[in-house]
PQR file with spaces between the fields and no chain letter, atoms N, CA, C, O and H, PARSE charges and radii, in Angstrom:
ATOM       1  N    UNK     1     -14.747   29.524  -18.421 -0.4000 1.5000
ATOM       2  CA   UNK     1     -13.689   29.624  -17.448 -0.0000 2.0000
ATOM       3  C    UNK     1     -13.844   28.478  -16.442  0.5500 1.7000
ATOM       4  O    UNK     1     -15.012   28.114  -16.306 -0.5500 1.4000
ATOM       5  N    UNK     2     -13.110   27.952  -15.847 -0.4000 1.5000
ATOM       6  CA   UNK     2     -13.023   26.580  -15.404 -0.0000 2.0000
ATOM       7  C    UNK     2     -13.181   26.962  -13.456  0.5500 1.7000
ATOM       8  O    UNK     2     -12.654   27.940  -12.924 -0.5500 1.4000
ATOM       9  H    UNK     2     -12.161   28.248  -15.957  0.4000 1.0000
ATOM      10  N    UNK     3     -13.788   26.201  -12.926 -0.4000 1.5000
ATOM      11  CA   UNK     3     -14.207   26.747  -11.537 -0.0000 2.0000
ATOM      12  C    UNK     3     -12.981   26.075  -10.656  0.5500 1.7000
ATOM      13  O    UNK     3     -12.870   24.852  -10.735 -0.5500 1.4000
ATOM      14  H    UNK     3     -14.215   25.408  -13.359  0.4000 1.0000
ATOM      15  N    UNK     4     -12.245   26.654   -9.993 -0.4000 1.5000
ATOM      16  CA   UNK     4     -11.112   25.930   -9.351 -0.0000 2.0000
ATOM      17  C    UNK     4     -11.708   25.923   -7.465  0.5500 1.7000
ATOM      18  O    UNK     4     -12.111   26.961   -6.940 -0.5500 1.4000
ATOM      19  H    UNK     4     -12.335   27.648   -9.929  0.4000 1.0000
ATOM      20  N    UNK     5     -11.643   24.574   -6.704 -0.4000 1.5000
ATOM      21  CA   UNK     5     -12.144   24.465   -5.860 -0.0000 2.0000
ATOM      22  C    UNK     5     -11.365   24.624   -4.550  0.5500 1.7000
ATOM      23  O    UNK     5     -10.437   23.859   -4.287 -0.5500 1.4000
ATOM      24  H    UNK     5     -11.316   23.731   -7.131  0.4000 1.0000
ATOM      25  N    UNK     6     -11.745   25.636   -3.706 -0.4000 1.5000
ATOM      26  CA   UNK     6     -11.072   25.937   -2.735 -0.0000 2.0000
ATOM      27  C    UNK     6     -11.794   25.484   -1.641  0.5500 1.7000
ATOM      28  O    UNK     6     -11.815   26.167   -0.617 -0.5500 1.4000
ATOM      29  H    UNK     6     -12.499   26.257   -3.920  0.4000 1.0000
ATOM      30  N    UNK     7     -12.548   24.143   -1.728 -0.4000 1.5000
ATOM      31  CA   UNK     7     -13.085   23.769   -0.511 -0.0000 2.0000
ATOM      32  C    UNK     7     -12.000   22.748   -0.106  0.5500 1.7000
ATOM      33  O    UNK     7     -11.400   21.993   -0.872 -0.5500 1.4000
ATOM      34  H    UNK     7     -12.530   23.588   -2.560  0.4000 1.0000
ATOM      35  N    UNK     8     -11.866   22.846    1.106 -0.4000 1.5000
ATOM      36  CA   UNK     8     -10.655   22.248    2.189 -0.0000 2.0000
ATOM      37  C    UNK     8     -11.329   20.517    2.287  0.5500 1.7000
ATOM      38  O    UNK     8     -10.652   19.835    3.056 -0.5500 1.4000
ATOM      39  H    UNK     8     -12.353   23.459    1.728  0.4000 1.0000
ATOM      40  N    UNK     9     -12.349   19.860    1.732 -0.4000 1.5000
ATOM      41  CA   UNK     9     -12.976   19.200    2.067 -0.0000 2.0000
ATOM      42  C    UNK     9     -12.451   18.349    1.269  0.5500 1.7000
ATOM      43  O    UNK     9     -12.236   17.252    1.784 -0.5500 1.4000
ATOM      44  H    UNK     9     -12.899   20.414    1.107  0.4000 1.0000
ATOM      45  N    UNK    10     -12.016   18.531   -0.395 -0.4000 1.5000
ATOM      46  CA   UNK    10     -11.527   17.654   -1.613 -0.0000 2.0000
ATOM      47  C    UNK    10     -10.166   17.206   -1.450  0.5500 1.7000
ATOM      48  O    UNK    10      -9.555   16.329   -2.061 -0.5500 1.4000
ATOM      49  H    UNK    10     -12.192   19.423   -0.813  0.4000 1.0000
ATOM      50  N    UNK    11      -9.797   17.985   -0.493 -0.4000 1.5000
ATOM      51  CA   UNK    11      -7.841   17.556   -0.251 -0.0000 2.0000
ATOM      52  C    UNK    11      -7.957   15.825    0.187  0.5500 1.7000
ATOM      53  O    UNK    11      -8.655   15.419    1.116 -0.5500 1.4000
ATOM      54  H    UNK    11     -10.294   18.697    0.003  0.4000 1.0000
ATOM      55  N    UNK    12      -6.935   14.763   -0.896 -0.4000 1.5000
ATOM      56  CA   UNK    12      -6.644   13.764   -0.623 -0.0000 2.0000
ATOM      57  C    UNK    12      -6.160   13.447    0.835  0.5500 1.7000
ATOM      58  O    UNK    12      -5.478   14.187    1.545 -0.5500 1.4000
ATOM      59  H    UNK    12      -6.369   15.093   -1.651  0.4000 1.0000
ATOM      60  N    UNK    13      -6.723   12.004    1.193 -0.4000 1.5000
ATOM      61  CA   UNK    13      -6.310   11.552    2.545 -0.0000 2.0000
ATOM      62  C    UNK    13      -5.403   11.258    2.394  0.5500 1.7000
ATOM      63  O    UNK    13      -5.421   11.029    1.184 -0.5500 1.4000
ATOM      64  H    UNK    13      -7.277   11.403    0.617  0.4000 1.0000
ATOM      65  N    UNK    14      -3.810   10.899    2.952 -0.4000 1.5000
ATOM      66  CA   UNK    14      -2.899   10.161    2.921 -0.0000 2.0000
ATOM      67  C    UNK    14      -2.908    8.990    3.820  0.5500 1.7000
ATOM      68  O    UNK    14      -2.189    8.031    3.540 -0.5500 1.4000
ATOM      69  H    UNK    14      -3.795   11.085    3.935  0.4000 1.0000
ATOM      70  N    UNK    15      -3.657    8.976    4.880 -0.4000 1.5000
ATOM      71  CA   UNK    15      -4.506    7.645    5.641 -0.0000 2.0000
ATOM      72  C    UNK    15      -2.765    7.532    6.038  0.5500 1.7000
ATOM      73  O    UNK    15      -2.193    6.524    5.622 -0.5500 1.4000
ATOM      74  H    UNK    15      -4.240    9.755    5.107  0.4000 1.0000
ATOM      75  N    UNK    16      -2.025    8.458    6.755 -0.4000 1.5000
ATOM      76  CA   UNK    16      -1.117    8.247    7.319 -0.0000 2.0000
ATOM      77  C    UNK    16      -1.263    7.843    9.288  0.5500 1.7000
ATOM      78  O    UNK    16      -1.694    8.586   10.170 -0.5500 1.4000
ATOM      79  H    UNK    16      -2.489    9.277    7.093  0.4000 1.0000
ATOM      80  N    UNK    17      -0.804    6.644    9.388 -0.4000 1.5000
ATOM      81  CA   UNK    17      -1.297    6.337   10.996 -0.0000 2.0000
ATOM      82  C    UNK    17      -0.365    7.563   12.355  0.5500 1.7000
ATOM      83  O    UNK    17       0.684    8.198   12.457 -0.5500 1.4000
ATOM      84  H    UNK    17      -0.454    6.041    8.671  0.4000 1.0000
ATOM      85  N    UNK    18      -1.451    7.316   13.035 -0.4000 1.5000
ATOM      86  CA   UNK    18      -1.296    8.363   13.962 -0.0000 2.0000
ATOM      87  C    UNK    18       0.094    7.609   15.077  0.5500 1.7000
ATOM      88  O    UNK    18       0.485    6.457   15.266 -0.5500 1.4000
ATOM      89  H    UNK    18      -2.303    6.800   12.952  0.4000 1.0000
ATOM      90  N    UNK    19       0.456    8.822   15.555 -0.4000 1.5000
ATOM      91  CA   UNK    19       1.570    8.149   16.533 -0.0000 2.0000
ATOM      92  C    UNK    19       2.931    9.188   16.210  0.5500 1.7000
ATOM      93  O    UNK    19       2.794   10.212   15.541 -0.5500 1.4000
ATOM      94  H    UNK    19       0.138    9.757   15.402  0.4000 1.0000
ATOM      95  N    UNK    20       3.973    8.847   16.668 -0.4000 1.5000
ATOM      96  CA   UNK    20       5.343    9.522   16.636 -0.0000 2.0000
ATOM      97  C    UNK    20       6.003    8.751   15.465  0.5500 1.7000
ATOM      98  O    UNK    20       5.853    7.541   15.294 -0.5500 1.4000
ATOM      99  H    UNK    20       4.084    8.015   17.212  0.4000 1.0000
ATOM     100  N    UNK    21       6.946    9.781   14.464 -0.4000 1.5000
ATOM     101  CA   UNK    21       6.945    9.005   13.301 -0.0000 2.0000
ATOM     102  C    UNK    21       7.500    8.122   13.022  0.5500 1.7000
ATOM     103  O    UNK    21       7.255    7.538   11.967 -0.5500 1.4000
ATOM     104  H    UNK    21       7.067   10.764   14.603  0.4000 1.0000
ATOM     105  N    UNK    22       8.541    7.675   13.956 -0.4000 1.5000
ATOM     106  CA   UNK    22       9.479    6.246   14.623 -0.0000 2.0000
ATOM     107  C    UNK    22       8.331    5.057   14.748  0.5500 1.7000
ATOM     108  O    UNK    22       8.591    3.887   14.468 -0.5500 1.4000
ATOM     109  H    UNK    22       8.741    8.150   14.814  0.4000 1.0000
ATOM     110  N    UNK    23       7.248    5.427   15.127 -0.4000 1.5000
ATOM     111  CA   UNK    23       6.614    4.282   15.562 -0.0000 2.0000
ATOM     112  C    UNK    23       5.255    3.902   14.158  0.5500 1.7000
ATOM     113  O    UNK    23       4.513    2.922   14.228 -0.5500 1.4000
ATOM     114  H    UNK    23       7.037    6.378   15.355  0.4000 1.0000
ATOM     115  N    UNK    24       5.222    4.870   13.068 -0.4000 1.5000
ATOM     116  CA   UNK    24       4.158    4.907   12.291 -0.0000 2.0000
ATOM     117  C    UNK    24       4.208    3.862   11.320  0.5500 1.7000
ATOM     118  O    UNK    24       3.100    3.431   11.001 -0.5500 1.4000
ATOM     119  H    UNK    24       5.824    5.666   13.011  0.4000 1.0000
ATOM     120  N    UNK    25       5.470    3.194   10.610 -0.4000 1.5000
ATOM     121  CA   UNK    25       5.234    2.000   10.101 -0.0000 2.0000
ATOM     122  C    UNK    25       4.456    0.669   11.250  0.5500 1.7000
ATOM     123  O    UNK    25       3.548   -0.130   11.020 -0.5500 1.4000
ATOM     124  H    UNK    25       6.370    3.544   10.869  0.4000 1.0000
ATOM     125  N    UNK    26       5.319    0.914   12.542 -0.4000 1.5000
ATOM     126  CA   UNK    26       4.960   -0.628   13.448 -0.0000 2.0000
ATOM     127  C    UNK    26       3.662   -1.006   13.520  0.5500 1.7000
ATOM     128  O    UNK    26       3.064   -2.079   13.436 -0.5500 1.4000
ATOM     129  H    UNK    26       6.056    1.563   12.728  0.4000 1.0000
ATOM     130  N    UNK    27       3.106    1.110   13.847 -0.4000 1.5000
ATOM     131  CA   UNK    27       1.881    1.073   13.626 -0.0000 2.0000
ATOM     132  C    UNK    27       0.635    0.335   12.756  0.5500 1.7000
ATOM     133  O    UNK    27      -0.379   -0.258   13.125 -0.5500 1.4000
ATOM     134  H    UNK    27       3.591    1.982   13.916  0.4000 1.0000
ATOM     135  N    UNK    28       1.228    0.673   11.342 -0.4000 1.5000
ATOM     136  CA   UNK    28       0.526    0.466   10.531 -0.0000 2.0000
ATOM     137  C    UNK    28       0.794   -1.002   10.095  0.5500 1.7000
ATOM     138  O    UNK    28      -0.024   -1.613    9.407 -0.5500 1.4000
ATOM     139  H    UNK    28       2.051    1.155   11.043  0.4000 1.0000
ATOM     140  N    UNK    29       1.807   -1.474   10.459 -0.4000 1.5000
ATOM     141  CA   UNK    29       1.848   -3.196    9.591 -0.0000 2.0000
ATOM     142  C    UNK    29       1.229   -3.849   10.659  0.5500 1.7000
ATOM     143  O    UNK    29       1.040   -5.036   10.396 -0.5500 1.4000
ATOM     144  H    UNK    29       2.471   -0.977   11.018  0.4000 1.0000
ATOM     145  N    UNK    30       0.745   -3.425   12.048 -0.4000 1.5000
ATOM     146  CA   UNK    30       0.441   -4.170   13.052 -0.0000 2.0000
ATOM     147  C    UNK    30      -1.168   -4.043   13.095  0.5500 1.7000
ATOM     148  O    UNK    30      -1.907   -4.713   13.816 -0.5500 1.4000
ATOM     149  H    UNK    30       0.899   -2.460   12.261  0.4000 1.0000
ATOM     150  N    UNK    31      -1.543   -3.093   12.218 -0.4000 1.5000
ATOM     151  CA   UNK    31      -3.095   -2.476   12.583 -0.0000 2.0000
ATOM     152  C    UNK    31      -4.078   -3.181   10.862  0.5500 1.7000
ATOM     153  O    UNK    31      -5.292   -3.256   10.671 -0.5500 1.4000
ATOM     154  H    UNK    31      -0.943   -2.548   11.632  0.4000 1.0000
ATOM     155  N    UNK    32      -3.186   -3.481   10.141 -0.4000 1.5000
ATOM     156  CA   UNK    32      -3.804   -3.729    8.482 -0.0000 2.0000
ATOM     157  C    UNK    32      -3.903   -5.075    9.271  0.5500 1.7000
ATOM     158  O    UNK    32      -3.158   -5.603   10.096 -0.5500 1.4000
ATOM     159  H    UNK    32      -2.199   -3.420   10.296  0.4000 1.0000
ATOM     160  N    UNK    33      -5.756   -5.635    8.407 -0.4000 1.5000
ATOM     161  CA   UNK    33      -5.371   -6.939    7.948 -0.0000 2.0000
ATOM     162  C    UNK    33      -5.104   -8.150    6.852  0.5500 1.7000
ATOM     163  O    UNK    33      -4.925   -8.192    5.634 -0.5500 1.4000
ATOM     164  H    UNK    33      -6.361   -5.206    7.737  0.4000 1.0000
ATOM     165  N    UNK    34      -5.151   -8.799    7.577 -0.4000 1.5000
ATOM     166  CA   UNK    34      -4.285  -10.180    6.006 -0.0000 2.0000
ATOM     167  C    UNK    34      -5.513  -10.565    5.268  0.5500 1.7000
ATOM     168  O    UNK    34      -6.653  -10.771    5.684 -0.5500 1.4000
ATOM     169  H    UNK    34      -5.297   -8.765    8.566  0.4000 1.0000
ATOM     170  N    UNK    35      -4.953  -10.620    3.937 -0.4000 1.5000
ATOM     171  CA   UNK    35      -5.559  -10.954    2.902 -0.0000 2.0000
ATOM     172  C    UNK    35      -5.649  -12.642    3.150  0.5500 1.7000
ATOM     173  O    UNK    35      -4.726  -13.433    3.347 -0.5500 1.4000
ATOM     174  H    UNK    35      -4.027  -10.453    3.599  0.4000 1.0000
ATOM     175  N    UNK    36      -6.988  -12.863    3.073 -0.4000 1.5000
ATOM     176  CA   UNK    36      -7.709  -14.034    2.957 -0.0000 2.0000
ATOM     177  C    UNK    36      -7.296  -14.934    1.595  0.5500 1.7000
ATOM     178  O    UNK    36      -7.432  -14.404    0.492 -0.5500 1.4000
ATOM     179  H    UNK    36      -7.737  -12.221    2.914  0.4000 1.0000
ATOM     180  N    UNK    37      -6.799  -16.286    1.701 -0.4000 1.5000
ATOM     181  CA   UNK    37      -6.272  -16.828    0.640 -0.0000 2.0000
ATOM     182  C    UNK    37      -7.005  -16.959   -0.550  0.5500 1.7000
ATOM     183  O    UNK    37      -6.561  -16.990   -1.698 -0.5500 1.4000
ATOM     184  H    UNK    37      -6.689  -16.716    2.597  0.4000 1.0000
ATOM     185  N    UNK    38      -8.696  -17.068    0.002 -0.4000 1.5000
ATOM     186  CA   UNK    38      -9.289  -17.114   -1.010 -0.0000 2.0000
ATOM     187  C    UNK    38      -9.981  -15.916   -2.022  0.5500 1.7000
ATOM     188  O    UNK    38     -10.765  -16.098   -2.954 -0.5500 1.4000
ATOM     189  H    UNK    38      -9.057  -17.043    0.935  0.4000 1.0000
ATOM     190  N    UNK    39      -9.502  -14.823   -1.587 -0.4000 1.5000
ATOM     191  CA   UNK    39      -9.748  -13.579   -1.917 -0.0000 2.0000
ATOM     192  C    UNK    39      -8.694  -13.542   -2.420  0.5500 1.7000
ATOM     193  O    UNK    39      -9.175  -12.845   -3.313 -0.5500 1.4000
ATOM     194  H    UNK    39      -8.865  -14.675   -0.831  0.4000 1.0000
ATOM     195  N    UNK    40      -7.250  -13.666   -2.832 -0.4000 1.5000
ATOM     196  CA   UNK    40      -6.493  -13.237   -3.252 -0.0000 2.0000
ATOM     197  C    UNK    40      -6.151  -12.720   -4.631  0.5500 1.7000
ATOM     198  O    UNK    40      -5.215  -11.937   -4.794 -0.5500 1.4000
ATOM     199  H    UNK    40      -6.859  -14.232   -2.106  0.4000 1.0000
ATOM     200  N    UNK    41      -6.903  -13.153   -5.617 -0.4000 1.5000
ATOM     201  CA   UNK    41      -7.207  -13.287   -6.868 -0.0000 2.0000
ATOM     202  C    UNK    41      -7.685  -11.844   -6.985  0.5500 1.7000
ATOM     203  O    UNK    41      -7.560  -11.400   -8.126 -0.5500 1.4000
ATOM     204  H    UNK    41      -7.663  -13.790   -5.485  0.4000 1.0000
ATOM     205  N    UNK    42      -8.123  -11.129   -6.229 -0.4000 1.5000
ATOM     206  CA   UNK    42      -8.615   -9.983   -6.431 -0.0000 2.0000
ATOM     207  C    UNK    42      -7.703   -8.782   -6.457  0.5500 1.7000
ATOM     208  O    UNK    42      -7.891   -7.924   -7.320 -0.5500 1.4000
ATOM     209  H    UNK    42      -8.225  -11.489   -5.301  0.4000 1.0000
ATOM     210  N    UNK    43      -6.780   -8.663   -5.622 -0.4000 1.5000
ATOM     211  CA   UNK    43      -5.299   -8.453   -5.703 -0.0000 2.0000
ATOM     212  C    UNK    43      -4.733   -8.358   -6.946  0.5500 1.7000
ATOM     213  O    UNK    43      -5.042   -9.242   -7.744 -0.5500 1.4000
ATOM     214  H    UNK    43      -6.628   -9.360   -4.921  0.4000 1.0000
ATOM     215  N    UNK    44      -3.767   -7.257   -7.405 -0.4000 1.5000
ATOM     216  CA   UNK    44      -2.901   -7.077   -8.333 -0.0000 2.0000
ATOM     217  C    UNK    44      -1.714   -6.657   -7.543  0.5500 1.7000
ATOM     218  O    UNK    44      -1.910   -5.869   -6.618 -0.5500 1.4000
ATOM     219  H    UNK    44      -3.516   -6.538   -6.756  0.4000 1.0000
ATOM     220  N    UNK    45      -0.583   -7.053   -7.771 -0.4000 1.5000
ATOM     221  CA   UNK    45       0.637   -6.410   -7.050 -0.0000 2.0000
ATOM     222  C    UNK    45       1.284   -6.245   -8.634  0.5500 1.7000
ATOM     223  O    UNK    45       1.045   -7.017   -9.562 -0.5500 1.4000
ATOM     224  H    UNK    45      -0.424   -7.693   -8.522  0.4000 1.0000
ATOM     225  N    UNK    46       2.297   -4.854   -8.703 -0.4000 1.5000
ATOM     226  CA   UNK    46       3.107   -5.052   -9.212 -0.0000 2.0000
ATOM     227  C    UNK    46       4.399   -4.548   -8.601  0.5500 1.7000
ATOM     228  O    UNK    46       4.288   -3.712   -7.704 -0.5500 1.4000
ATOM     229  H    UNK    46       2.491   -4.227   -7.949  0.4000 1.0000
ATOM     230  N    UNK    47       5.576   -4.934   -8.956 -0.4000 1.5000
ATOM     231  CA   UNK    47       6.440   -5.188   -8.464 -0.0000 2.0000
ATOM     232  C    UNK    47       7.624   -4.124   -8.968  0.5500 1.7000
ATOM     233  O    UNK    47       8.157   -4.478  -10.020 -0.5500 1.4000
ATOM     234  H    UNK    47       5.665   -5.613   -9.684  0.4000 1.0000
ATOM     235  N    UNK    48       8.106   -2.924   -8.413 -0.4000 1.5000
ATOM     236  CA   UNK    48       9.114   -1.848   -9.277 -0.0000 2.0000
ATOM     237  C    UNK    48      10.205   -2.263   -8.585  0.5500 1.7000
ATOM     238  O    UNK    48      10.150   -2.767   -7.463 -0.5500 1.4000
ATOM     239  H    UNK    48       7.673   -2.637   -7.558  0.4000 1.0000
ATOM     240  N    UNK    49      11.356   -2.040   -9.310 -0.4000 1.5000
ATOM     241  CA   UNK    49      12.561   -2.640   -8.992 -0.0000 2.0000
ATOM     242  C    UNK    49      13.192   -3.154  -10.248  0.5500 1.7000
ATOM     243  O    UNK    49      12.750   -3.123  -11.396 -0.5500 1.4000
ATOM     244  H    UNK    49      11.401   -1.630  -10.221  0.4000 1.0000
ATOM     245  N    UNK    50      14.417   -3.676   -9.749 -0.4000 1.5000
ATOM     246  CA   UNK    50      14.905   -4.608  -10.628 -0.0000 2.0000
ATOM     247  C    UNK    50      16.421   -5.248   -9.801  0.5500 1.7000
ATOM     248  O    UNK    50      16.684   -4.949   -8.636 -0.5500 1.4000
ATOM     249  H    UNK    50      14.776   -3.702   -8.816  0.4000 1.0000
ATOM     250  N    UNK    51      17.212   -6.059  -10.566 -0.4000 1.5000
ATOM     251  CA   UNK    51      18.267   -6.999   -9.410 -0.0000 2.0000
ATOM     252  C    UNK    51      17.486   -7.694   -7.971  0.5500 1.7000
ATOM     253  O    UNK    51      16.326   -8.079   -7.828 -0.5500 1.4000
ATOM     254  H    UNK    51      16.999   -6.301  -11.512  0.4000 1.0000
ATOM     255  N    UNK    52      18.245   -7.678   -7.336 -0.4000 1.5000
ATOM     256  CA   UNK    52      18.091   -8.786   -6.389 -0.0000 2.0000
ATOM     257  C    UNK    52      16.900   -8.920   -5.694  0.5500 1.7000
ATOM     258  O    UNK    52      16.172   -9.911   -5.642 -0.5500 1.4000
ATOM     259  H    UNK    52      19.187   -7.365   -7.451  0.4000 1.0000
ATOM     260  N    UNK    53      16.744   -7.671   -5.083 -0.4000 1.5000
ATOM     261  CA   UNK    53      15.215   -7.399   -4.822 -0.0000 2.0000
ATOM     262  C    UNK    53      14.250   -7.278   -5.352  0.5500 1.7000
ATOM     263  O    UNK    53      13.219   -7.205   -4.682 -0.5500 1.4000
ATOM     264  H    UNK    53      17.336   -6.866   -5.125  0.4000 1.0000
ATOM     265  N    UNK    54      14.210   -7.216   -6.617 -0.4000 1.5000
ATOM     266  CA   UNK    54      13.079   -6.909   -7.050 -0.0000 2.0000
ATOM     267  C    UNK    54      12.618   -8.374   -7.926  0.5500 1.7000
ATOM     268  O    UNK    54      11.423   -8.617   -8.089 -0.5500 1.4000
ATOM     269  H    UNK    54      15.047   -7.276   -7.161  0.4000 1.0000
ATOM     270  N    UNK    55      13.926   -9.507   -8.577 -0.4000 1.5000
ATOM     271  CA   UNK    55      13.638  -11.016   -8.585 -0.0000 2.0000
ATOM     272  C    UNK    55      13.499  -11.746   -7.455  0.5500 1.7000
ATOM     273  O    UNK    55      13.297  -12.954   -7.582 -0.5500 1.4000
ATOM     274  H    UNK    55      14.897   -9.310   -8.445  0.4000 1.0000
ATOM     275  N    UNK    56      13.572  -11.210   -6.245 -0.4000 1.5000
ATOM     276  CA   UNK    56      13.320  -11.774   -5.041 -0.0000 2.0000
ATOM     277  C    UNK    56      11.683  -11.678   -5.042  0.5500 1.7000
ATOM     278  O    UNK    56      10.922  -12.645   -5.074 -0.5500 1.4000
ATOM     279  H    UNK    56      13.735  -10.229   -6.141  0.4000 1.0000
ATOM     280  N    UNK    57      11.261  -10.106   -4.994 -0.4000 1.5000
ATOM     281  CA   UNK    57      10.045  -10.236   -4.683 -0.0000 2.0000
ATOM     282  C    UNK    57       8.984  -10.921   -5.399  0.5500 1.7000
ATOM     283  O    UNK    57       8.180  -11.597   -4.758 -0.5500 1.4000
ATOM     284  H    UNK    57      11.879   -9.320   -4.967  0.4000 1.0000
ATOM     285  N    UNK    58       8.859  -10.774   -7.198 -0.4000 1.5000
ATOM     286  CA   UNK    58       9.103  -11.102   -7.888 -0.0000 2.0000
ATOM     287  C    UNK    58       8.645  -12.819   -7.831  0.5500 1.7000
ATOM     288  O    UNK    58       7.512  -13.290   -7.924 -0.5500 1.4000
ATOM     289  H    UNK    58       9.512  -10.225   -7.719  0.4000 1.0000
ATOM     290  N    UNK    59       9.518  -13.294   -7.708 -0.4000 1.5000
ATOM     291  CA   UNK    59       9.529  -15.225   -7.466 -0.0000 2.0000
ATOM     292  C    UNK    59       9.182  -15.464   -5.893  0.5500 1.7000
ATOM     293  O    UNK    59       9.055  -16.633   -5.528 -0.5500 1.4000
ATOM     294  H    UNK    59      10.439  -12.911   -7.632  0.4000 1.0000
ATOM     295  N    UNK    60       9.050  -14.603   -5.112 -0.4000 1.5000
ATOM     296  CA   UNK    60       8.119  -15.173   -3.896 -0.0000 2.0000
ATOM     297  C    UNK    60       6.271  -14.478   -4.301  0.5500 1.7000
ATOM     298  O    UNK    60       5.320  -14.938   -3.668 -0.5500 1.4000
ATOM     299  H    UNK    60       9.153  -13.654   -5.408  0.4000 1.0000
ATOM     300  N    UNK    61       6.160  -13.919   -4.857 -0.4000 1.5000
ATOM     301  CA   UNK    61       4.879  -13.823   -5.231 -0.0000 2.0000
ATOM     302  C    UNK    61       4.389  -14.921   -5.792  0.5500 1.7000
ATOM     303  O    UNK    61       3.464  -15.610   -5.361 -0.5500 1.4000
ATOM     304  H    UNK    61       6.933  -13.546   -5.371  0.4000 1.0000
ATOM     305  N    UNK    62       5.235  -15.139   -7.095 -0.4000 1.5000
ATOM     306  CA   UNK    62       5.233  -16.141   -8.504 -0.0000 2.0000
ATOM     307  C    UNK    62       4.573  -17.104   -7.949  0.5500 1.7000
ATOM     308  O    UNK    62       3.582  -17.665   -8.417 -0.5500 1.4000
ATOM     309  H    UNK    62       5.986  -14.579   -7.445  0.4000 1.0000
ATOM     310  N    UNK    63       5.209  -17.362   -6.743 -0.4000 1.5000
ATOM     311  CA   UNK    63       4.891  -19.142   -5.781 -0.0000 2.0000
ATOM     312  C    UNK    63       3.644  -19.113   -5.328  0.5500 1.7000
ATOM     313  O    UNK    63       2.884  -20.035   -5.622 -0.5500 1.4000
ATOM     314  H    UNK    63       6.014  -16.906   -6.363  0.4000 1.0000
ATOM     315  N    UNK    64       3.247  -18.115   -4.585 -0.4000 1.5000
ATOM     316  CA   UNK    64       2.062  -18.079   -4.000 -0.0000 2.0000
ATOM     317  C    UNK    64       1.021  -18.137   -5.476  0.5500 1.7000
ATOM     318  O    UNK    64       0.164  -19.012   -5.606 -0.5500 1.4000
ATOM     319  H    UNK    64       3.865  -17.366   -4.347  0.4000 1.0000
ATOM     320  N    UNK    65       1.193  -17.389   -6.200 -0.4000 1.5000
ATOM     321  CA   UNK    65      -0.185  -18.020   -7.242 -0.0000 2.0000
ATOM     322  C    UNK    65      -0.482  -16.769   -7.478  0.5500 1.7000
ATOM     323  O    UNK    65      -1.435  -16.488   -8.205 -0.5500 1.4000
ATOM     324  H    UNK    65       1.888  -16.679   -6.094  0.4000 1.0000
């Protein structure tokens, strides 16, 4: 029989930033930092979408390398 875990401790973080929820993106794009050019290689993006935005994002990645 399979042991199902009711410890409150295993629940995933969502590492959602603190604040009022109007302000929780500003928060968070203002608080991450930038990827180092020479680290970048380590990085995988992929890209969901398709049309304008998504060959936009797409060919501005492409450029960077």
């Amino acid at each position: 029989m399979a042991k199902t875990n009711t410890n409150t401790e295993s629940r995933l973080d969502a590492k959602v930033p603190a604040g009022p929820i109007a302000e929780k993106w500003d928060n968070h794009r203002f608080s991450i930092r930038l990827v180092n050019p020479a680290n970048k290689r380590k990085y995988r993006i992929i890209v969901v979408g398709t049309g304008l935005a998504g060959g936009s994002a797409a060919a501005t990645l492409g450029e960077l390398g």
